[in-house]
N, C-alpha and C positions, 0 to 999 in steps of 0.2 A: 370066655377066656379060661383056659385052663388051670388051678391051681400050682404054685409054686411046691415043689416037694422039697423036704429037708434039706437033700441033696443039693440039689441048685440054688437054695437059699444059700448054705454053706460057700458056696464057689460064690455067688456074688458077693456075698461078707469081704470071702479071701481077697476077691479083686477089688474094694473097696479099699483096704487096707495096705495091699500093694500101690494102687492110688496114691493113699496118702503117703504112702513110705517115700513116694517119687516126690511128689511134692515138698515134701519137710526138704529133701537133698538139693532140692532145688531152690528153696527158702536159703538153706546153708551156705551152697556154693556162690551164692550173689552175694550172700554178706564175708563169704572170704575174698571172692574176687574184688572184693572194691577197697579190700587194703584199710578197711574202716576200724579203726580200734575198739570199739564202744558196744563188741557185739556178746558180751560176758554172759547178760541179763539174757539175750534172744536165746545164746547157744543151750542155757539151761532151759528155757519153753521147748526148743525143739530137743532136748534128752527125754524132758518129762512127757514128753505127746511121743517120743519115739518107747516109753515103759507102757503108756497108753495104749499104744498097737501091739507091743507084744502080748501085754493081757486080754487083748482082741482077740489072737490066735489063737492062745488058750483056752479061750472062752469058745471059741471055734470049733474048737474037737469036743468040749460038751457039750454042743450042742449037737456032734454029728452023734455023741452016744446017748442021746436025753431019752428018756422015757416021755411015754405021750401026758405024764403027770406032771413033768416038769419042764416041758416044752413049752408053754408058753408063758414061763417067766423068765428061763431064758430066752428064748426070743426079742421079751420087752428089754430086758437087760440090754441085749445085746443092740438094738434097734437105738435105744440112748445112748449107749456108749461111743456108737457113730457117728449120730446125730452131734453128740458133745465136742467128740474130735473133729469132725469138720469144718464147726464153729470158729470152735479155739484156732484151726492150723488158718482157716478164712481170717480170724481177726488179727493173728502176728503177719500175716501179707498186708493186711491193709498197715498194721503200724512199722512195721519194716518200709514200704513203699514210702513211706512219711518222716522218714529218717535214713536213709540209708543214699549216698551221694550216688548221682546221678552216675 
């Protein structure tokens, strides 16, 4: 199998993060649509996961300019920072599904 190049690592990141971007809006729109008052606490998890992605992006284009000295600390960086938010946007679904009326 062929190695991944910067390049395409970059583009997978970006749709990754476009991913989650859908997702959080879609975490948001359920908790507007249900009319539910109590969503104060979520709406701040989904601002802080939505500053999360933007330093994603950011992180994005250094990596498109990284030198091969610092490529793979970002990379690692970059690879938990994913790992992170995917969690966290996973765990406010499962506690939203657990509170949020039918």
């Amino acid at each position: 199998m062929p190695r991944q190049s910067r390049e395409e690592y970059v583009a997978g990141v970006l749709g990754q993060i476009d991913d989650f971007e859908e997702r959080l809006g879609q975490l948001e729109s359920d908790m507007e649509s249900t009319g539910w008052d109590d969503i104060g606490d979520y709406r701040g998890q989904i601002e802080d996961l939505r500053v999360r992605l933007k330093a994603a992006r950011a992180k994005s284009e250094e990596l498109e300019a990284a030198t091969n000295s610092v490529w793979p600390s970002l990379y690692e960086e970059m690879e938990e920072a994913l790992l992170e938010v995917a969690g966290t946007i996973e765990d406010l679904a499962l506690e939203l599904a657990g509170v949020l009326p039918e």
